[in-house]
Backbone as JSON, one array per atom type, in Angstrom:
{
  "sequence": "XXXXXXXXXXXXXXXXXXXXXXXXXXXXXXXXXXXXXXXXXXXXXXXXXXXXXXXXXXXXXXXXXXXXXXXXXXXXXXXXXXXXXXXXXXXXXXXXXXXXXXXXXXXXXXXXXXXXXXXXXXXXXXXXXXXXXXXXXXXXXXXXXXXXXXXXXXXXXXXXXXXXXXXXXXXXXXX",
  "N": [[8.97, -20.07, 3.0], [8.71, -20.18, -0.2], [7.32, -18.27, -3.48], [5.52, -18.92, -6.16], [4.24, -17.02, -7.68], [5.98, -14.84, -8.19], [7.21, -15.19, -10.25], [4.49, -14.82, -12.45], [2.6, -15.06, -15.0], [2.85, -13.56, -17.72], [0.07, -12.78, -19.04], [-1.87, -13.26, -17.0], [-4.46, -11.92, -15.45], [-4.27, -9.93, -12.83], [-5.23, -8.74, -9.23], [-4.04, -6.01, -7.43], [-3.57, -4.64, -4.48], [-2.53, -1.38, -2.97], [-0.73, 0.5, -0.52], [-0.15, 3.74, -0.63], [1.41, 6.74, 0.41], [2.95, 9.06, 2.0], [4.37, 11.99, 3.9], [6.21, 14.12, 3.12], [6.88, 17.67, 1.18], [4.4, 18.58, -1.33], [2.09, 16.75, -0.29], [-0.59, 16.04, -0.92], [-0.73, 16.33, -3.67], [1.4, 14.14, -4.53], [0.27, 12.02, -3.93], [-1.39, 12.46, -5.84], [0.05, 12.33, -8.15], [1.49, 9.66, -7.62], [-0.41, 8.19, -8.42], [-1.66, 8.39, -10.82], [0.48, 7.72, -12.25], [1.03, 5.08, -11.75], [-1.43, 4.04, -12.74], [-0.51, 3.95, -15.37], [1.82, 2.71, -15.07], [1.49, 0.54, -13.7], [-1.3, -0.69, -13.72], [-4.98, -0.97, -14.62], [-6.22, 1.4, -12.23], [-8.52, 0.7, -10.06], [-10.25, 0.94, -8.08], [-10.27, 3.58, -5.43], [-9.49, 4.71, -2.06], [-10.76, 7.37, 0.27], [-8.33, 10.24, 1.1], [-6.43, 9.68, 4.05], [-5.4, 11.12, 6.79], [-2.61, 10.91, 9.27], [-0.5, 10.33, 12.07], [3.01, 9.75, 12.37], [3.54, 6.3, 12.41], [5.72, 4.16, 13.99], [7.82, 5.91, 14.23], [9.04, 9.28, 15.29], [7.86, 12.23, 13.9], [7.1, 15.9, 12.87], [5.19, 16.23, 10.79], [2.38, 14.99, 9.85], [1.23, 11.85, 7.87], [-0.38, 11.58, 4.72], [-2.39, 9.22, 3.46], [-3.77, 6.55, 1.32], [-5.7, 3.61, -0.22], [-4.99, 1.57, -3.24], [-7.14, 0.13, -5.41], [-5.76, -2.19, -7.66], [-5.73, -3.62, -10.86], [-3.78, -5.79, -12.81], [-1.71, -7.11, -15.16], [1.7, -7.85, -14.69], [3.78, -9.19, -12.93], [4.07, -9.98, -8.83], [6.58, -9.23, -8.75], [7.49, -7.41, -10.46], [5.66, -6.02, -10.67], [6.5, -4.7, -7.61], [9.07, -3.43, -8.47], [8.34, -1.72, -10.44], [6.81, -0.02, -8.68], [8.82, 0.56, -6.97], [10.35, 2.69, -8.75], [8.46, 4.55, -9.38], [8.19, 5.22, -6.57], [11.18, 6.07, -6.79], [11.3, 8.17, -9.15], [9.58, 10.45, -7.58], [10.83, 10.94, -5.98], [11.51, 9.77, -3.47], [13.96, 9.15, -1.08], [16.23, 6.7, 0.51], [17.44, 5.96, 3.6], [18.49, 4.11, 4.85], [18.03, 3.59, 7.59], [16.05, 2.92, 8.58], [12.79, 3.7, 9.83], [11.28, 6.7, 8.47], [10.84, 10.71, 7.45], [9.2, 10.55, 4.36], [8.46, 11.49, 0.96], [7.19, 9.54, -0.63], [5.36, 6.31, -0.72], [5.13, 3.48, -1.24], [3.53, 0.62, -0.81], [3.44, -3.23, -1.51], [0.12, -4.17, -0.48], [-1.83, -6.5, -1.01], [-1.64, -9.45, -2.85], [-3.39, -10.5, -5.62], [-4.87, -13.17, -3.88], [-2.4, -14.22, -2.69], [0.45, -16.06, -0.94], [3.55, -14.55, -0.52], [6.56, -15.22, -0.1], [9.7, -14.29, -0.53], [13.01, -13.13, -0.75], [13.03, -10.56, -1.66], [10.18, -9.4, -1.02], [7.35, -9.39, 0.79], [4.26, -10.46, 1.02], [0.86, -11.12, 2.35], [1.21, -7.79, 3.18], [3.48, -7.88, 6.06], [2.88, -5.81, 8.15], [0.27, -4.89, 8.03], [-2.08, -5.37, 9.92], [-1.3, -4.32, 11.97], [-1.58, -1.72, 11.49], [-3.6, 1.2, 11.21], [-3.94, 3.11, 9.2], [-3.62, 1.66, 6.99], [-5.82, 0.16, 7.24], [-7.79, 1.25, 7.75], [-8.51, 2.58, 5.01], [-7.8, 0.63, 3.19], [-10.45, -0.9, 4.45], [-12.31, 0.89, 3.32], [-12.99, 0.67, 0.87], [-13.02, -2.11, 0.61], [-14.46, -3.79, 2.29], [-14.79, -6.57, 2.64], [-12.93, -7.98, 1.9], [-10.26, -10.48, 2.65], [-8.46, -11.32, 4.65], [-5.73, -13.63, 3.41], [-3.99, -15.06, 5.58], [-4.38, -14.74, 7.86], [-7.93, -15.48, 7.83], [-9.71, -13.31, 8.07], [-11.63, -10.3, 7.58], [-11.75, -7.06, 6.41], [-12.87, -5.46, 7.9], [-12.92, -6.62, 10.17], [-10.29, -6.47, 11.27], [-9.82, -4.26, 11.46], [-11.67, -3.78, 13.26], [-10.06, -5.18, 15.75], [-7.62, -4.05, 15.59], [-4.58, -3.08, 17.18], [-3.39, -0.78, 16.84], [-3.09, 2.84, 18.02], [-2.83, 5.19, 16.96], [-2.87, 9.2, 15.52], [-6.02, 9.5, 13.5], [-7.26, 10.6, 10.95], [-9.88, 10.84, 8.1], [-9.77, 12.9, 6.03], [-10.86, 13.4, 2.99], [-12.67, 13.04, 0.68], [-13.3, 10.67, -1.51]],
  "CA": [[8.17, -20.65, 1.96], [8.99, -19.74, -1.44], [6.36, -18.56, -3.79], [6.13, -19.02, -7.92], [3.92, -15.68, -8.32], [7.31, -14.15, -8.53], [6.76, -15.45, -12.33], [3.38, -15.2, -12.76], [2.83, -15.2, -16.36], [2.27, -12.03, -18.62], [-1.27, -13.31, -19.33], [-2.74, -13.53, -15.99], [-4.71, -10.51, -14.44], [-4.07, -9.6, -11.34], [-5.64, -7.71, -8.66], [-2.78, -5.83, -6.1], [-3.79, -3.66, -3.44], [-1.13, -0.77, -3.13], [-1.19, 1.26, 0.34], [0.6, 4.87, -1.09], [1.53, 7.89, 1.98], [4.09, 10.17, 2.36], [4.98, 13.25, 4.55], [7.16, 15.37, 2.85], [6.49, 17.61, 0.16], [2.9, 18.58, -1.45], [1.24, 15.61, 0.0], [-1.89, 15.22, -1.64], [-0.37, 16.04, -5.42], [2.41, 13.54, -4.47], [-0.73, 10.73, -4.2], [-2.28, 12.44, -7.12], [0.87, 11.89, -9.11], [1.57, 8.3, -7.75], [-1.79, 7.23, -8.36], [-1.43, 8.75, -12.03], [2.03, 6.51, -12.75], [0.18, 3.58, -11.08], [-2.58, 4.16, -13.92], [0.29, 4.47, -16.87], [2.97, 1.54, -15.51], [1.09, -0.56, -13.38], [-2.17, -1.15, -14.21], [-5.85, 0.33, -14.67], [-6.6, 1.51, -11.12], [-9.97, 0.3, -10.37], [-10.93, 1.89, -6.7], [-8.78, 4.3, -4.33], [-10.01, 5.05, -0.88], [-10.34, 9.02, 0.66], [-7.37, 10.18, 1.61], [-6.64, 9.57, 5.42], [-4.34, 11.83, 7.83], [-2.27, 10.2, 10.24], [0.51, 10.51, 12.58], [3.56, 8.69, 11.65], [3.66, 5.28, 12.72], [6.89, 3.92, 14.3], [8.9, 6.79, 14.13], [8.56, 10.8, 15.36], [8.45, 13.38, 12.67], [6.85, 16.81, 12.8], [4.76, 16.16, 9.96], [1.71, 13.58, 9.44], [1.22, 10.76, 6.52], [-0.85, 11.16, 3.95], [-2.81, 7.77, 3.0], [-4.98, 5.91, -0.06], [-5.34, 2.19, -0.83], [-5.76, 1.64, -4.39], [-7.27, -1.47, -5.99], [-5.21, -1.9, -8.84], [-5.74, -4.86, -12.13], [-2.43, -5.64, -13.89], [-0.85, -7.83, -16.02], [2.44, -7.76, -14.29], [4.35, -10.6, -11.62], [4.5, -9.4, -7.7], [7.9, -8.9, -8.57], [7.33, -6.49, -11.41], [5.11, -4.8, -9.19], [7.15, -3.98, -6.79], [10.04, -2.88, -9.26], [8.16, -0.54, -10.86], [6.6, 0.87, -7.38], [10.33, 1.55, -6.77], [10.71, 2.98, -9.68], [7.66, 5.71, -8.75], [8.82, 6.33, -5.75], [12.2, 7.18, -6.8], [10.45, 9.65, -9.71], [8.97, 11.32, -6.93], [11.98, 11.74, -5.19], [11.87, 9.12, -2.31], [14.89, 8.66, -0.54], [16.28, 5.28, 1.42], [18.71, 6.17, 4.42], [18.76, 2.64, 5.48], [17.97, 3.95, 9.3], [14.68, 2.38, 9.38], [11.02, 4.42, 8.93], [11.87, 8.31, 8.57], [9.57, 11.09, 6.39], [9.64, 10.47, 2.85], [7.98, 12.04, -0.11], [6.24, 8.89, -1.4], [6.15, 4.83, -0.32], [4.33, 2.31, -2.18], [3.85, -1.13, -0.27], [1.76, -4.01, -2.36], [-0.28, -5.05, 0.5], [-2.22, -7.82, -1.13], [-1.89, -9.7, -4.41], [-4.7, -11.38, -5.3], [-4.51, -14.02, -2.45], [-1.13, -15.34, -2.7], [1.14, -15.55, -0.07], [4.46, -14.4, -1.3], [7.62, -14.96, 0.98], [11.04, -14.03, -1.23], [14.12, -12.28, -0.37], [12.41, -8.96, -1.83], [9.2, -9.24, -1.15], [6.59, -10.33, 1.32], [3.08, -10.52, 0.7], [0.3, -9.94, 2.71], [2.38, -6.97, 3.66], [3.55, -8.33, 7.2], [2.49, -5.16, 9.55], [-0.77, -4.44, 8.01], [-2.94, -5.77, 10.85], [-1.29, -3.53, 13.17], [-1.74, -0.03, 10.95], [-5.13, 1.39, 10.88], [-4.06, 3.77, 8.06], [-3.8, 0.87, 5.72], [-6.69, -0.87, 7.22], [-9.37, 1.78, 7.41], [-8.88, 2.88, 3.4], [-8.59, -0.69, 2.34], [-11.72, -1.27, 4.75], [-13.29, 1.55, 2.63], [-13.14, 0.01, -0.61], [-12.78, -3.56, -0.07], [-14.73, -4.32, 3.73], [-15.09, -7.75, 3.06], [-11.78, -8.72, 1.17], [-10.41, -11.93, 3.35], [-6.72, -12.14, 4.93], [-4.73, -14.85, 3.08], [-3.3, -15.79, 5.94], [-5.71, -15.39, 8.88], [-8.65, -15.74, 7.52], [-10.17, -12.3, 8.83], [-11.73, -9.37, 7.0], [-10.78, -6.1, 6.73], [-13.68, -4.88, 8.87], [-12.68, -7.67, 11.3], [-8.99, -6.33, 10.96], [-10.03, -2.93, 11.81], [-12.08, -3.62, 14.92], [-8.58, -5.78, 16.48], [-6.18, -3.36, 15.4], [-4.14, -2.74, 18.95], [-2.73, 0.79, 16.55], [-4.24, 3.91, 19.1], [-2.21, 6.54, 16.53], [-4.68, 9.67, 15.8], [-5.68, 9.21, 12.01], [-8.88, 11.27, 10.0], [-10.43, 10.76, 6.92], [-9.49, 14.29, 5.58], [-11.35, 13.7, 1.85], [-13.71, 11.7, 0.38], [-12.84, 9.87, -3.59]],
  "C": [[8.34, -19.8, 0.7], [7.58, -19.66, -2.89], [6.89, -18.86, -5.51], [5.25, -18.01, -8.25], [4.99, -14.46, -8.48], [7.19, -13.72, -10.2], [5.5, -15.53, -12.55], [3.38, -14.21, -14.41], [2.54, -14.0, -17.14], [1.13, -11.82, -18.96], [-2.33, -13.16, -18.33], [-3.2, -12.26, -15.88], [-4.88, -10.77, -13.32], [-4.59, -8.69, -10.66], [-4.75, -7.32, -7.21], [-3.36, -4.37, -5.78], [-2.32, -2.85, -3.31], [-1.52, 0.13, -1.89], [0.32, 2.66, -0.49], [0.23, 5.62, -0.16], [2.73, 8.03, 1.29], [3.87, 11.55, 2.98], [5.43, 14.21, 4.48], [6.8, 15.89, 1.45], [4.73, 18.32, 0.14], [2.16, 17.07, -1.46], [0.36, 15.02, -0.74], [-1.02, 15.58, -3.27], [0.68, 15.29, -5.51], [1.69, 12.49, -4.48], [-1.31, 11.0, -5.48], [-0.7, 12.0, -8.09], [1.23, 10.45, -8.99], [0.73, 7.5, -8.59], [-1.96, 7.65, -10.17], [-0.48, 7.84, -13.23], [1.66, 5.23, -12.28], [-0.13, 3.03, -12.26], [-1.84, 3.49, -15.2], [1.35, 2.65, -16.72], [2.67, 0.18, -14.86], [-0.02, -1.45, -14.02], [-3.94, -0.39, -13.57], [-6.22, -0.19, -12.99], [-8.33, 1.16, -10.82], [-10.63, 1.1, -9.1], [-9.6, 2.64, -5.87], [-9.92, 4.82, -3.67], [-9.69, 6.12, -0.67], [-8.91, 8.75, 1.41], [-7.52, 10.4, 3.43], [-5.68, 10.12, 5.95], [-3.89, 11.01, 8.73], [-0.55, 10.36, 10.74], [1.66, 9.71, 12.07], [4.18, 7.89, 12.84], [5.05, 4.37, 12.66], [8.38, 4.8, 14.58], [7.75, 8.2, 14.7], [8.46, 11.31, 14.33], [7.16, 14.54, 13.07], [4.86, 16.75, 11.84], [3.58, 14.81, 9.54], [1.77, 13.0, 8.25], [-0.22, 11.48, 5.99], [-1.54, 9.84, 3.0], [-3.55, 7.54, 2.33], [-4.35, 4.72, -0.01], [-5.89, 2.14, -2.15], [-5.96, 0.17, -4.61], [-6.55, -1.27, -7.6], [-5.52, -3.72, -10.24], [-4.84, -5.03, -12.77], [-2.32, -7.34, -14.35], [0.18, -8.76, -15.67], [2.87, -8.93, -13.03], [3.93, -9.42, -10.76], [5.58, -8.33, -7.95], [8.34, -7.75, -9.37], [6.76, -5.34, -10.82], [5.57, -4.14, -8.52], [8.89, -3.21, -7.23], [9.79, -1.68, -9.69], [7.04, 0.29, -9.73], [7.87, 1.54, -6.68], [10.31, 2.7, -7.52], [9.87, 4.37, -9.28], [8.11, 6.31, -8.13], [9.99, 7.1, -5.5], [11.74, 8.78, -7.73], [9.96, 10.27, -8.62], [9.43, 11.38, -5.45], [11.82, 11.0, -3.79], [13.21, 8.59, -1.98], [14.9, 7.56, 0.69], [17.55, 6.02, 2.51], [19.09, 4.59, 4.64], [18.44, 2.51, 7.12], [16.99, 3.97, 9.55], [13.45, 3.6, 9.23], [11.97, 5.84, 9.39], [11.0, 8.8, 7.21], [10.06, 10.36, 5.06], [8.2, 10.6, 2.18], [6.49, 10.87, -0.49], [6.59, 7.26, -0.87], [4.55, 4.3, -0.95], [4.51, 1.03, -1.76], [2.79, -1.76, -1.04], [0.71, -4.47, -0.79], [-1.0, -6.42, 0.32], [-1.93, -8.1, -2.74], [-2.62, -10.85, -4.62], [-4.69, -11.92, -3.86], [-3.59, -14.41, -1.99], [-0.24, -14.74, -1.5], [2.3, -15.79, -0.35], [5.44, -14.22, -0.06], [8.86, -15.04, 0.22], [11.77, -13.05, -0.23], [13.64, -11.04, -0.34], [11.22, -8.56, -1.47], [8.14, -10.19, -0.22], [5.37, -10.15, 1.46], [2.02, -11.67, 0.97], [1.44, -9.02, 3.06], [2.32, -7.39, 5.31], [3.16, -7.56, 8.23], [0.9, -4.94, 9.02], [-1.88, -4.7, 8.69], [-3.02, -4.71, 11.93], [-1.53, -2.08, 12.83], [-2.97, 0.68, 10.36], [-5.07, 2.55, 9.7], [-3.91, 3.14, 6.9], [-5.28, 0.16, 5.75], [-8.28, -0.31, 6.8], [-9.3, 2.3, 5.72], [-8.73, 1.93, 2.77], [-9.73, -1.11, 2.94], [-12.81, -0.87, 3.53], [-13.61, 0.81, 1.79], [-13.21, -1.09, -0.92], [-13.09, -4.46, 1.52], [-14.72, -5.7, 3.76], [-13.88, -8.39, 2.62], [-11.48, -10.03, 2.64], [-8.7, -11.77, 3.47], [-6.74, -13.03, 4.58], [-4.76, -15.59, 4.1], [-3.94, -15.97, 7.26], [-7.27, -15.38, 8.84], [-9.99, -14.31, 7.98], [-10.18, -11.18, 7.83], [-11.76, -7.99, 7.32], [-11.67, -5.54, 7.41], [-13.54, -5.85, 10.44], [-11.17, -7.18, 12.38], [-9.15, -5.18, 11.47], [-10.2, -2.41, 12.9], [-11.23, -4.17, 16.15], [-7.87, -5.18, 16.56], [-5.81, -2.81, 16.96], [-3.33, -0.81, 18.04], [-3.72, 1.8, 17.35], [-3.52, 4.92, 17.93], [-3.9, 7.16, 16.21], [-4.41, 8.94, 13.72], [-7.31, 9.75, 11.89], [-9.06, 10.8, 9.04], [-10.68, 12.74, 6.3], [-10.49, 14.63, 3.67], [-12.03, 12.52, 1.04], [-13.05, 11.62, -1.18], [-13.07, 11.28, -4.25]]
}
């Protein structure tokens, strides 16, 4: 299914959920600097959830995630969105192997935009695992318990208490 918020118009405001982690690196000043360039190229950040500790999900590594969901207000398409969330996480030095989840510095997924459900080549929105990853679910719970899956109709405190994820995961710091 093909969406047309690809183009959504320069006019509109938008509200896009952004789950930001990474592993490698000074962790927390690697969210404080995302969440800084968010502010500057995305749009004004409106809430961000404590940061949450957590093992990393799908893969081994040494090293736990770092996690925040921000509520963000922009201007900007999906597609813009997620251009200049590249764009971040290369500034702050994220590398792609192509060999599937492995640490990295900084990752920026949209998980929701407004409501729309966005299925393109680049881009798919709700973000497709976020049901199963309680480090996206419990810091968008924080900030946004009642928001409403798009696509199954289930809120993020609903979303939270289903999740089949057992990884460990804290709440290491409050806003």
């Amino acid at each position: 299914m093909e969406s047309t918020s690809a183009t959504t118009a320069q006019n509109k405001e938008n509200i896009v959920f952004l789950g930001i982690g990474g592993n490698l690196g000074d962790r927390i000043a690697n969210l404080q600097s995302a969440v800084k360039l968010i502010g500057e190229r995305i749009g004004k950040v409106e809430k961000i959830s404590s940061v949450y500790l957590s093992e990393p999900w799908g893969f081994k590594h040494a090293k736990y995630f770092t996690n925040i969901v921000a509520k963000v207000r922009t201007y900007l398409s999906a597609e813009e969105t997620l251009s200049t969330a590249l764009q971040i996480e290369a500034e702050l030095k994220r590398t792609r192997s192509g060999h599937g989840y492995e640490g990295r510095t900084m990752d920026i997924d949209i998980l929701f935009f407004n409501d729309e459900i966005i299925d393109t080549e680049k881009l798919i929105v709700p973000h497709p695992l976020i049901c199963q990853r309680l480090f996206v679910l419990l810091p968008m719970q924080e900030i946004e318990p009642d928001f409403v899956h798009p696509l199954n109709g289930k809120t993020m405190q609903t979303l939270v208490k289903n999740c089949p994820d057992n990884g460990k995961i804290r709440k290491i710091s409050s806003k």
